[in-house]
C-alpha positions as CSV (number, residue, x, y, z in Angstrom):
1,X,41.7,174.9,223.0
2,X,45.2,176.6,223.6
3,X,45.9,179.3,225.8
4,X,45.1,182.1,223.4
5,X,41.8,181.2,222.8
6,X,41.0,180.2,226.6
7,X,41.6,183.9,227.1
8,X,39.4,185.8,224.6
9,X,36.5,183.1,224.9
10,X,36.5,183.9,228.8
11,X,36.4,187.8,228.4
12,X,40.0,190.3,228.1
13,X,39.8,192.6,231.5
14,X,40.5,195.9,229.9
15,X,40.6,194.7,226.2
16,X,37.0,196.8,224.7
17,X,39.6,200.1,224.5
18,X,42.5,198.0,222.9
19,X,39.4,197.3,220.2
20,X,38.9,200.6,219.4
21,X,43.0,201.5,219.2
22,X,44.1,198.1,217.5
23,X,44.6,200.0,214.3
24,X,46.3,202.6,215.6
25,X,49.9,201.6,215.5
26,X,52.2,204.3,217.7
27,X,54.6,206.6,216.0
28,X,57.7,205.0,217.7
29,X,57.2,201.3,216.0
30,X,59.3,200.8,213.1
31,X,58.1,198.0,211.0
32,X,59.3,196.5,207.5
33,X,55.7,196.5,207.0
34,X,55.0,198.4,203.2
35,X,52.7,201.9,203.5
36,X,49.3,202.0,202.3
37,X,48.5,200.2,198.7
38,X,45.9,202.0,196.8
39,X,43.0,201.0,195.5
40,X,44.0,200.6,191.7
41,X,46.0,197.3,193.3
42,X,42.9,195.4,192.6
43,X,42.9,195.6,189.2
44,X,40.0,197.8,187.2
45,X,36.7,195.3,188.7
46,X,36.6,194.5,192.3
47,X,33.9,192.4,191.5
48,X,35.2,189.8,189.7
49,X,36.2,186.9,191.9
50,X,39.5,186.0,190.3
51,X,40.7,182.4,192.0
52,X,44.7,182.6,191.7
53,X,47.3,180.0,192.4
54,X,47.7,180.0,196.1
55,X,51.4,181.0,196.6
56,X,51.5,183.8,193.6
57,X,52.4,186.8,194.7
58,X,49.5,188.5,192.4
59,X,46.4,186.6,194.1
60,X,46.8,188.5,196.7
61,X,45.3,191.4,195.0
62,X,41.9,189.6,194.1
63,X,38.9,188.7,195.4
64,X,38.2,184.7,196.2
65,X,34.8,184.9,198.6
66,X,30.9,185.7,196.7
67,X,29.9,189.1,197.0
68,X,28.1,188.9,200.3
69,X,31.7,188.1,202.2
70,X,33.6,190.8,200.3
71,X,34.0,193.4,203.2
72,X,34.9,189.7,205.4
73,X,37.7,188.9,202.6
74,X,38.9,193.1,203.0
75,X,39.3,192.3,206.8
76,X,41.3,189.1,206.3
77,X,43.7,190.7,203.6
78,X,43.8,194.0,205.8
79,X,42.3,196.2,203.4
80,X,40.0,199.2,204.5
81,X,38.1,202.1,203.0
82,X,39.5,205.6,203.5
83,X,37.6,208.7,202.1
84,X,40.1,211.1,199.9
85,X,39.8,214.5,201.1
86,X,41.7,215.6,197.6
87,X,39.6,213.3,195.5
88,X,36.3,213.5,197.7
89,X,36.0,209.8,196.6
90,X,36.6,206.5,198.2
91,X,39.1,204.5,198.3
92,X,40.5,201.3,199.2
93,X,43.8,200.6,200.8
94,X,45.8,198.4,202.6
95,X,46.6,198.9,206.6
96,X,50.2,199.6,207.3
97,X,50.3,196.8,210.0
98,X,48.1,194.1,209.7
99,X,47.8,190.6,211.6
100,X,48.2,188.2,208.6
101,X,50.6,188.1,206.3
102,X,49.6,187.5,202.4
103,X,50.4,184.1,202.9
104,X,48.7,183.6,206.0
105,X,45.3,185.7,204.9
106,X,45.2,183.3,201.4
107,X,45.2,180.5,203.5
108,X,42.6,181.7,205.8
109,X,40.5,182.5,203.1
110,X,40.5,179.0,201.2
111,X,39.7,177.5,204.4
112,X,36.7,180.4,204.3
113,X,35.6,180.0,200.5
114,X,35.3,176.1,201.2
115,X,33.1,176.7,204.5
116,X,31.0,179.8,203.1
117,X,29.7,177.9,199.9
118,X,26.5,178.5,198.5
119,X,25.4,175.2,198.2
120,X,25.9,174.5,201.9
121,X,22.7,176.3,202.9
122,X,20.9,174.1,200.6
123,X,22.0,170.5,202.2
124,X,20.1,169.0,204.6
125,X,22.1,168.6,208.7
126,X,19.8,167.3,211.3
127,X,18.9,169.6,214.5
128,X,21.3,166.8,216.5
129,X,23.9,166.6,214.3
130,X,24.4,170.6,213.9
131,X,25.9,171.0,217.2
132,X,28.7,168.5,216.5
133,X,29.0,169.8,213.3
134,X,29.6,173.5,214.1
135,X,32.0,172.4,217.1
136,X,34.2,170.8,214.9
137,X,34.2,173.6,212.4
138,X,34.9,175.8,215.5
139,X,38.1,173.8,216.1
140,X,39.7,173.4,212.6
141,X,38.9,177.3,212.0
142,X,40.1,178.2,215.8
143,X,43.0,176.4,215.2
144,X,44.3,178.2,212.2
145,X,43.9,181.5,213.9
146,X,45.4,180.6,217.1
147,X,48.4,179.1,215.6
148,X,49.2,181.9,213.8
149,X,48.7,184.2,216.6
150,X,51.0,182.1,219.3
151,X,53.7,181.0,216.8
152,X,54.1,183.9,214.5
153,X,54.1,187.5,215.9
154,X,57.5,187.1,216.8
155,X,57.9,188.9,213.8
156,X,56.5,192.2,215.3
157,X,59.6,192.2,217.2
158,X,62.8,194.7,216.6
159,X,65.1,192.7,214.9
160,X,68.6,193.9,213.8
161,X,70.3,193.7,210.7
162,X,72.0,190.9,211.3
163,X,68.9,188.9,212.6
164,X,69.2,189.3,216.7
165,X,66.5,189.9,218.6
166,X,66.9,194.2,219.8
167,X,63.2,194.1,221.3
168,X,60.4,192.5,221.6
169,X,57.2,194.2,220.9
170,X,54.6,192.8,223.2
171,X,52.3,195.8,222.9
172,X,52.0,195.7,219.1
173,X,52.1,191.8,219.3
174,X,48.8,192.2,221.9
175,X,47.4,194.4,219.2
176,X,48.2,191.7,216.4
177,X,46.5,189.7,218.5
178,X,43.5,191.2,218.8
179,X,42.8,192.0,215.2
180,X,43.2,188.2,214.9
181,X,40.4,187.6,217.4
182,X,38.1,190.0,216.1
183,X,38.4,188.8,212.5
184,X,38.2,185.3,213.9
185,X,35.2,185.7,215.1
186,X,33.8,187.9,212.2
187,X,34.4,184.5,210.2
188,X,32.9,181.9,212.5
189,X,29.7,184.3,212.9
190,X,29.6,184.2,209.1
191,X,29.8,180.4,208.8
192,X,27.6,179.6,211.5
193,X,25.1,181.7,210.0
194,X,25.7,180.0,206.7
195,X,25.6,176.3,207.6
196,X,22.5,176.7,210.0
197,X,20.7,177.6,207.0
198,X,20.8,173.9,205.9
199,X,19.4,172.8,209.0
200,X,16.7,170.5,208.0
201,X,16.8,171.8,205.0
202,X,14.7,174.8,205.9
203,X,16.5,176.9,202.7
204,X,16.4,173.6,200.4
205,X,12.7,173.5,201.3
206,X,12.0,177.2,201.1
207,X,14.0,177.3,197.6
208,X,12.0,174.6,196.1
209,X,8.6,176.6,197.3
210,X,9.8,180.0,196.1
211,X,10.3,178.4,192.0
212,X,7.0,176.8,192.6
213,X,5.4,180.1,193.4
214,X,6.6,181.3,190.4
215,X,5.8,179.1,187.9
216,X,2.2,179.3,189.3
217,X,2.2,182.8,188.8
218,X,3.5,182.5,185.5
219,X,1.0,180.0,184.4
220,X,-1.8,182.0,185.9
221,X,-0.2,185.1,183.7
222,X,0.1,183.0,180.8
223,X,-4.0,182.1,181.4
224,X,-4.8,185.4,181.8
225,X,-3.0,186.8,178.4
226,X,-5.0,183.6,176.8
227,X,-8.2,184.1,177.4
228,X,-8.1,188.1,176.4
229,X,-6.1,186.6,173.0
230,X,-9.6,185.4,172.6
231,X,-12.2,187.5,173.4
């Protein structure tokens, strides 16, 4: 794995109270970055899982991933839930520096949708095979996020006008960096935990039990109802 990965997989001295700050972006940063989108962004249903050309601007503003993986898909766009103090209601909005880019968080969450499927739990991967399987997932997914985070956050940097480099911003590029971790690993959790339901086909199995339960209950109902039909 590259060198940004090597680091966060062997521990970050220092790095638990750069967690906590990462959001917190200091006053002195100027960014292009836009201010805070408000919830109405997302159309009038959060709920519906609108699947949008990739590259159109307004995809950006649904969701792709099943209900269970909404507050994941929030973290990948940069989205967050702030309470209104005027409204006493809340509300979602968008963070005023995030770590992906619209681009980058739609690609990061096709590469999700097709790993967090529903009908992986219910396929059958050996006990042997699993291992294999989850380190290559581990790579493909690591991959993505590393790239990103090594190649790309040269953009956090204070650029003039006419394109020169002024500054570069290692401290909110370390922050950038970060966030990508954390929400790196918030994903592979969430497809480990996915695909290890398949394993032997434990939720296959435990599926096929569960309709069989019920349709014996239902028949038993169905005898009982009979038999006071006739008496």
């Amino acid at each position: 794995m590259g060198k940004f990965l090597e680091k966060f997989k062997s521990g970050v001295k220092g790095a638990k109270k750069k967690m906590e700050d990462m959001e917190k972006v200091p006053d002195s940063i100027e960014t292009d970055f836009p201010d805070e989108m408000p919830y109405d962004d997302f159309g009038d249903d959060l709920g519906d899982a609108m699947i949008q050309p990739s590259q159109k601007p307004e995809s950006f503003h649904h969701f792709i991933l099943e209900n269970q993986y909404k507050d994941l898909e929030r973290s990948i766009r940069g989205y967050k839930d702030v309470f209104d103090k005027v409204t006493n209601q809340w509300k979602l909005v968008r963070k005023k520096v995030h770590c992906f880019t619209d681009e980058e968080a739609e690609e990061i969450l096709r590469t999700a949708q097709s790993h967090l499927a529903t009908d992986i739990k219910l396929g059958y991967v050996s006990k042997e095979s699993f291992p294999l399987m989850m380190d290559a997932i581990y790579k493909e997914i690591a991959f993505l996020f590393e790239s990103i985070a090594e190649y790309r956050y040269g953009r956090y940097n204070e650029i003039s006008k006419e394109g020169k480099l002024i500054k570069e911003n290692f401290e909110l590029q370390y922050q950038m960096k970060l966030q990508n971790h954390k929400i790196f690993l918030e994903l592979f959790t969430r497809v480990q935990a996915n695909y290890s339901r398949s394993i032997q086909g434990q939720e296959n199995k435990f599926t096929h039990e569960s309709v069989k339960g019920q349709e014996s209950l239902q028949q038993i109902d169905n005898g009982i109802h009979n038999l006071r039909r006739y008496t």
